[in-house]
N, C-alpha and C positions, 0 to 999 in steps of 0.2 A: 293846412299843412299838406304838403304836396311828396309822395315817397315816388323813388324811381325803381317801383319793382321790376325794369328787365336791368338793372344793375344788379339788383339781389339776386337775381336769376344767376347772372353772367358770375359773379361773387363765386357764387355755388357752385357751378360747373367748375373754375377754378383750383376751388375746394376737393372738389369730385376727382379731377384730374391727377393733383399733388397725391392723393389717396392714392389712387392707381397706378403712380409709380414707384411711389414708395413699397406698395406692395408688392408690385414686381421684380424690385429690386431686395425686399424681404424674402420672398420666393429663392431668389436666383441665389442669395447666401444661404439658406438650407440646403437647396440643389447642390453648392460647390461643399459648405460642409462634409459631410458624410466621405466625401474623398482623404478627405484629412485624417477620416478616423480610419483609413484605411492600411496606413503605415503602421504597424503593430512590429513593434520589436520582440525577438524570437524571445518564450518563456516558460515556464513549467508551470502546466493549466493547475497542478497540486496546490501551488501557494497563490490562488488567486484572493486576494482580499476583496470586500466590499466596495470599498474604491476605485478597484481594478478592475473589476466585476460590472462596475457601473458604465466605463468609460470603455470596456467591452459591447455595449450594449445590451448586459444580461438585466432580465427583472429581476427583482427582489427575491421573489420566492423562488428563482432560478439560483441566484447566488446563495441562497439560505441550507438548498439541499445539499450544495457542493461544502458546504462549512461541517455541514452536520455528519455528513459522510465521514472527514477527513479526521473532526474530533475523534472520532470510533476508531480512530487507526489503518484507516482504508487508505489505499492509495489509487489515483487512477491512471491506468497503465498504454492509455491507447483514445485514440480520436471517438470510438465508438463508447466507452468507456465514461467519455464524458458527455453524448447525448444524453445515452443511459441514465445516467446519475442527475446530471442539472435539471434536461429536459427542452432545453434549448432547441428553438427552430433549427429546421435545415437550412435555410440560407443564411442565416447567422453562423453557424454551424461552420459553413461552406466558408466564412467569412474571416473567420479567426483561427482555426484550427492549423492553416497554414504555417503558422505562427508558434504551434506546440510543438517542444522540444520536451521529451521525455529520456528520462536515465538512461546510460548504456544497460544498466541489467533489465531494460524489457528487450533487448536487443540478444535472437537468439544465438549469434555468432559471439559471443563471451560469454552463453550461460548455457546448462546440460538442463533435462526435462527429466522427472521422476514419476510415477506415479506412485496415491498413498490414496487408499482407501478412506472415502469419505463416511460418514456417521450413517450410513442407511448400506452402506457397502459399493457405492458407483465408485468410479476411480476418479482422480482428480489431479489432472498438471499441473504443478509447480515448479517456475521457473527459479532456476537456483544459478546466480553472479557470479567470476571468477574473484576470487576473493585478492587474487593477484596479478587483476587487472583492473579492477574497480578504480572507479576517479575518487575525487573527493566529494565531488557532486554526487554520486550515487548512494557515499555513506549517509549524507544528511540526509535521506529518505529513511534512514533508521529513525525512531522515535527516542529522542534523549542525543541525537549527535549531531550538535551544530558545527559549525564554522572553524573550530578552534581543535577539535575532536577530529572531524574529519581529514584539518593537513595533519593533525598529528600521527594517525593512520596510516594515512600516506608517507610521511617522512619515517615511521619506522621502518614500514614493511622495505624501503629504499635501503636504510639502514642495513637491517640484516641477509637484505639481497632478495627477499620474497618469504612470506609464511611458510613455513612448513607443516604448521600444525597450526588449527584455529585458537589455539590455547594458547598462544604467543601474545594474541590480544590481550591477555595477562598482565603484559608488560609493557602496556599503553599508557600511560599514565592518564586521569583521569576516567577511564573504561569501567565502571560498574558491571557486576555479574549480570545484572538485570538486561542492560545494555547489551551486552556480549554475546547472552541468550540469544535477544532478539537479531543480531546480526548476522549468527550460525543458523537461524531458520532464514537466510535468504542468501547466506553466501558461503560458499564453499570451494575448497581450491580445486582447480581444474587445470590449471598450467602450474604443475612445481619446478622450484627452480634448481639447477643442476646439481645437487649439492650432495657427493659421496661418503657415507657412513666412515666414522675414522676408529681401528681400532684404538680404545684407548693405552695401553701396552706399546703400541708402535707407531703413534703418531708423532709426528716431530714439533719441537717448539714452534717451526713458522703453522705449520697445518692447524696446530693447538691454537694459537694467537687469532685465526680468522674468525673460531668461531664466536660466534654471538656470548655474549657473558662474561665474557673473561676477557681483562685486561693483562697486561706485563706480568704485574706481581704476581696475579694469580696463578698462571703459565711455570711462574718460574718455580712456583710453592709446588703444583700437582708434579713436575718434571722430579723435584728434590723427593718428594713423600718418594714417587716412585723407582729414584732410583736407590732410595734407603730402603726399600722393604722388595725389591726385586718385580714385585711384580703388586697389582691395584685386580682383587679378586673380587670386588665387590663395588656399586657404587655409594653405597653406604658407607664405606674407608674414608669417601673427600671429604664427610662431615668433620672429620680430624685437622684437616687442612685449616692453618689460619683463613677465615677471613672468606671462605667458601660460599659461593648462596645455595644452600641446599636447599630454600627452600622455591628454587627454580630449577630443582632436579630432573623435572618431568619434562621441562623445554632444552635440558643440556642432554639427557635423554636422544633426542630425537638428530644428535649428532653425532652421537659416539655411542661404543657399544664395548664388550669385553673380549668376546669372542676373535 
């Protein structure tokens, strides 16, 4: 039997060949990948998941510290923030950070600086959000206020024209103490909104009608109490009043006065 080994040969080289450009061209699609992962849509490094994390090009144990971190209640507030924390290369770093869009409350042109003495006695800045400026993006950074919470925040504070007092959260519906807490240690009013003390003795039905609480009837009830007993010496008297919410006296308060 007779073989043609320079045809084996020739076979192989063949062989040899297809390999090497298959490979080349396995090459040249990693090379152009990585471009693609370049397009990162702007997002808040806080809620990066596992998934996200991956397709970031974060390791494991990079995305594990950023989770563990954020169960604890941490937030992270800045590019630096999040080397810090994850541990992530600088050129990855350099890569994606671009792309972090952090709350308006680390922004210090809507928020005032305080200092409070920290537990060994150094001082310590915190940054405290216009509470009547805040988006609704920046509430969900409270712990307990999603999506649903936060426009409702918003469409009140719309409502009654801007907080006046943080205790108005009160009457969010939905809004736990617990919650409310937590949102008083990070926001506090800094732009109040225009709103003139009325005496109650001399305000008039329209002036009465604007404020927050009170509808028609009610207007029409506190006008009657007082012009049957001359004069409202107390605000303990409205409890008399049909139909009164006394027990948002402390927010109706912050409108009116006797004097």
């Amino acid at each position: 039997m007779f073989f043609d080994f320079s045809s084996e040969k020739e076979a192989d080289k063949i062989n040899d060949r297809e390999v090497e450009i298959y490979q080349k061209q396995l090459d040249s699609l990693n090379r152009i990948a990585p471009s693609g992962r370049d397009t990162i849509y702007p997002f808040n490094p806080n809620y990066i998941t596992d998934f996200k994390g991956y397709q970031l090009g974060m390791k494991l144990e990079e995305i594990d510290r950023l989770l563990v971190y954020r169960q604890n209640g941490k937030w992270i507030n800045s590019v630096e923030d999040f080397q810090k924390i994850t541990g992530v290369s600088d050129s990855l770093l350099n890569r994606i950070s671009r792309s972090f869009r952090f709350p308006e409350w680390t922004n210090k042109r809507n928020s005032v600086t305080f200092q409070n003495k920290g537990s060994k006695g150094s001082d310590i800045d915190i940054a405290i959000s216009d509470l009547n400026s805040a988006s609704a993006e920046d509430f969900k950074l409270i712990n307990g206020v999603g999506d649903v919470l936060s426009e409702r925040i918003v469409k009140y504070r719309k409502k009654i024209g801007g907080f006046v007092s943080s205790i108005q959260l009160n009457d969010v519906y939905g809004l736990s103490s617990e919650v409310i807490e937590r949102i008083d240690k990070k926001f506090q009013i800094v732009s109040r909104p225009n709103i003139a003390i009325k005496n109650l003795n001399l305000i008039t039905e329209a002036e009465l009608a604007e404020i927050p609480y009170f509808n028609g009837q009610l207007v029409r009830g506190i006008l009657s109490y007082r012009r049957l007993h001359e004069k409202i010496t107390s605000f303990e008297e409205l409890s008399k009043i049909n139909d009164f919410p006394y027990d948002k006296i402390d927010r109706i308060k912050l409108y009116l006065t006797l004097e």
